[in-house]
C-alpha positions in Angstrom: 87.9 52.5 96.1 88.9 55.4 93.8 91.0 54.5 91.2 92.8 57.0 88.9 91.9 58.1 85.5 93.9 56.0 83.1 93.1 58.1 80.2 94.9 61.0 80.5 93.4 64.7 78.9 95.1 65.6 76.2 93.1 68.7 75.0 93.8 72.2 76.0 91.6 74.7 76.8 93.0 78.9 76.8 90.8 80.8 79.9 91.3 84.5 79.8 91.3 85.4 83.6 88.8 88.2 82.7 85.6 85.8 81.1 86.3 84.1 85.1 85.0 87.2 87.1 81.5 88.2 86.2 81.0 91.2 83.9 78.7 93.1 86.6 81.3 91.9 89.5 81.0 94.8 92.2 85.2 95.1 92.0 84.7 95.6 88.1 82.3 98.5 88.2 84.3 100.5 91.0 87.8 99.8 88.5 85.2 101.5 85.8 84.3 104.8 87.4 87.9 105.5 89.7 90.4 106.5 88.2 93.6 105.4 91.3 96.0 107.1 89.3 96.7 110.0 91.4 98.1 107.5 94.0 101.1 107.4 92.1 101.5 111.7 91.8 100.8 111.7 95.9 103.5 109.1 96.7 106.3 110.2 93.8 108.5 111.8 96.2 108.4 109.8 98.6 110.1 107.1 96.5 113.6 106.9 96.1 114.1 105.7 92.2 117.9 105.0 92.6 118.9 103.6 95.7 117.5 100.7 97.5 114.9 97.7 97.0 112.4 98.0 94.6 108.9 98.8 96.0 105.5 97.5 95.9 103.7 99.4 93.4 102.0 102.0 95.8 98.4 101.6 94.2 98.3 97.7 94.4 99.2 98.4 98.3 96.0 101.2 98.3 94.1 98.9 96.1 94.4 95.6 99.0 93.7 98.0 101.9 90.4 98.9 99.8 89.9 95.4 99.5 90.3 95.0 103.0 87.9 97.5 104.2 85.4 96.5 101.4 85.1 93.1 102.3 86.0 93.6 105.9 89.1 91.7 106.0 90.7 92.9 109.2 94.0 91.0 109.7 96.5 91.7 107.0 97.8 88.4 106.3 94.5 87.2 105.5 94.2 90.2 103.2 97.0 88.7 101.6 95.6 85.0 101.0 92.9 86.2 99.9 94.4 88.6 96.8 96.7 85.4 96.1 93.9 83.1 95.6 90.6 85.2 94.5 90.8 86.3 90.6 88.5 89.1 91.0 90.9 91.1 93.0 93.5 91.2 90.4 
């Protein structure tokens, strides 16, 4: 029978999020050589800056359909577990 741990960790370790995904991580060398900024001068006008919600950042939404495609995730809620749980899409 398992029993838990009773000595209990008391040393803390810092993890950047960016020594976790590979240095020659496929994702990483696309973010090198495109630039998405003209995403943002495409979709300027069509977002109103005074008057409703705030919206999703229009590149992160281009950025999880590339993601989509790329890895071939079809159904858009899974597109959307998937960017919450895997660090390289971030």
């Amino acid at each position: 029978m398992l029993h838990p741990n009773r000595e209990k960790q008391q040393t803390y370790e810092l993890v950047s999020i960016e020594d976790l995904v590979p240095e020659n991580h496929m994702l990483r060398k696309i973010d090198r050589y495109i630039d998405f900024s003209f995403i943002d001068e495409k979709v300027h006008p069509l977002y109103c800056e005074n008057n409703g919600r705030p919206a999703i950042d229009p590149t992160v939404l281009f950025k999880m359909i590339f993601l989509g495609y790329f890895y071939g995730i079809r159904s858009e809620r899974q597109l959307e577990r998937e960017v919450q749980t895997n660090l390289a899409y971030h």
